[in-house]
FISEMI-931283 format. One record per residue: residue number from 0; residue in one letter; x, y, z of N, C-alpha, C in turn. Coordinates in pm, 1 decimal. Layout:
! residues N
PT num residu      n_u      n_v      n_w     ca_u     ca_v     ca_w      c_u      c_v      c_w
PT NUM      A        X        Y        Z        X        Y        Z        X        Y        Z
...
END
This chain:
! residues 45
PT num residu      n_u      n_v      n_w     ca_u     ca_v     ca_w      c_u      c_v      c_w
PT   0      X   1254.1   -738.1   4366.7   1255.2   -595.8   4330.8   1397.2   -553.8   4289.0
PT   1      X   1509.1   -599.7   4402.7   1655.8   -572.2   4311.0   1664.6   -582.5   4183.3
PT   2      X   1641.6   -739.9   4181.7   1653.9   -800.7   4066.7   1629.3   -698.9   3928.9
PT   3      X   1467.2   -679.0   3917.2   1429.8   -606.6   3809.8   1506.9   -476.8   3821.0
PT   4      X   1522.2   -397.7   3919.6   1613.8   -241.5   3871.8   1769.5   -276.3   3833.6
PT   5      X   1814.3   -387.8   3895.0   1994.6   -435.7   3820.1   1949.6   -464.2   3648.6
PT   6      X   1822.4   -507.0   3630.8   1811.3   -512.8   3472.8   1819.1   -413.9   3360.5
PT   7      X   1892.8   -369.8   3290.4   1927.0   -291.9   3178.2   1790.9   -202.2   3126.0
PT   8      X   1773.2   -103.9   3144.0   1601.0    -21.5   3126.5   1574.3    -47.1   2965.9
PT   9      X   1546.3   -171.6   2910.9   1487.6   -173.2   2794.0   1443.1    -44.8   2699.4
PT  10      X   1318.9    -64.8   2767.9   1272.8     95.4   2712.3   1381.3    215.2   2652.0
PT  11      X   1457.1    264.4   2817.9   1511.2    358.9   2757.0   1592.8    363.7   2641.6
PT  12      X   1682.1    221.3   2627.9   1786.9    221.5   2494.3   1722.3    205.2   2362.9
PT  13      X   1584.2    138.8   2415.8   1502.6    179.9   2268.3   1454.7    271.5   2189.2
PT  14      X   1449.0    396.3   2315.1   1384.1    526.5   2294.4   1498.3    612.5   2219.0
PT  15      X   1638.5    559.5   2310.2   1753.0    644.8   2285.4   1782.9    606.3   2134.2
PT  16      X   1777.8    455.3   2073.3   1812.4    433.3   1971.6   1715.9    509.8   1859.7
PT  17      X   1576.0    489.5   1865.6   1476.2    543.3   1789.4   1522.0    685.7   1748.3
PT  18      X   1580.0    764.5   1905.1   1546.5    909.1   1837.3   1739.0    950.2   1753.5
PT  19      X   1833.3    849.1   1809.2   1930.1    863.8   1724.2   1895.7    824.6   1547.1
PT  20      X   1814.2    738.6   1588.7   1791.0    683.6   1404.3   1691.0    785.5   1316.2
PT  21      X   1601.4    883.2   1404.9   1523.0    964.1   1405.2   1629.0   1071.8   1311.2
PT  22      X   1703.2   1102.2   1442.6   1820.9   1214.8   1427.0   1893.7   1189.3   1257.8
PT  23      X   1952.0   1109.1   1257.9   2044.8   1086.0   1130.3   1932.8   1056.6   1024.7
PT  24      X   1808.4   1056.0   1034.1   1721.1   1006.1    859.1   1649.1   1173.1    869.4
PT  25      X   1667.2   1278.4    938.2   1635.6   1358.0    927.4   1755.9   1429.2    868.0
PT  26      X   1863.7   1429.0    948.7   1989.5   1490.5    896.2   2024.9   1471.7    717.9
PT  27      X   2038.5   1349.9    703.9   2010.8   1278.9    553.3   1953.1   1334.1    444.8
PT  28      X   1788.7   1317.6    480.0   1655.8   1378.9    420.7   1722.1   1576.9    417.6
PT  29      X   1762.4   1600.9    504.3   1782.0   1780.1    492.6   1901.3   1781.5    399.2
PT  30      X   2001.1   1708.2    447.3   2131.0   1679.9    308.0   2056.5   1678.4    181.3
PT  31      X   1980.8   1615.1    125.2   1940.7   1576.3     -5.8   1865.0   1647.8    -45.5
PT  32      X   1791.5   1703.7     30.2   1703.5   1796.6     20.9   1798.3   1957.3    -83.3
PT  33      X   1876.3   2013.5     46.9   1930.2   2115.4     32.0   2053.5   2123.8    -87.8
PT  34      X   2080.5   1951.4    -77.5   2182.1   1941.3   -215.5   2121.6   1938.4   -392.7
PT  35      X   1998.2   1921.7   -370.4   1870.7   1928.7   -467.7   1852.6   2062.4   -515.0
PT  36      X   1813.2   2134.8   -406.6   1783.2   2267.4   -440.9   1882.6   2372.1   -476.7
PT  37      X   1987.9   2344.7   -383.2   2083.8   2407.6   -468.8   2189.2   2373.1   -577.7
PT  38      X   2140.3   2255.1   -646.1   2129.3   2194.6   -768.8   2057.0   2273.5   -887.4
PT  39      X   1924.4   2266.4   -823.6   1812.0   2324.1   -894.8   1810.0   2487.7   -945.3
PT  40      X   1898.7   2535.3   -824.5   1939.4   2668.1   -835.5   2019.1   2751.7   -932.4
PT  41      X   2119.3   2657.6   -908.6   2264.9   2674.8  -1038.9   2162.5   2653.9  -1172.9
PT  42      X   2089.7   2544.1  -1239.3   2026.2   2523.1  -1336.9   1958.7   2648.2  -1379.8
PT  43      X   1849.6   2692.7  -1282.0   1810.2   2801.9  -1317.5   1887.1   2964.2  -1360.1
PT  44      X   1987.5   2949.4  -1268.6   2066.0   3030.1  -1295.5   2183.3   3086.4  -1373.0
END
């Protein structure tokens, strides 16, 4: 029983990594997004 809780919680650093990689392809996606539109904006304008 030691044994397994001295072991590194898998899971959690996977979860933690997922939602950092989550975090930054959202951040990204809203960059490009918002650099688009207000691209699109100036054109029209």
């Amino acid at each position: 029983m030691a044994t397994s809780a001295s072991s590194p919680p898998r899971t959690q650093v996977y979860t933690l990594r997922m939602a950092w990689v989550l975090l930054l392809g959202g951040f990204v996606i809203f960059a490009a997004w918002y650099s688009l539109r207000l691209c699109c904006s100036v054109i029209i304008a």
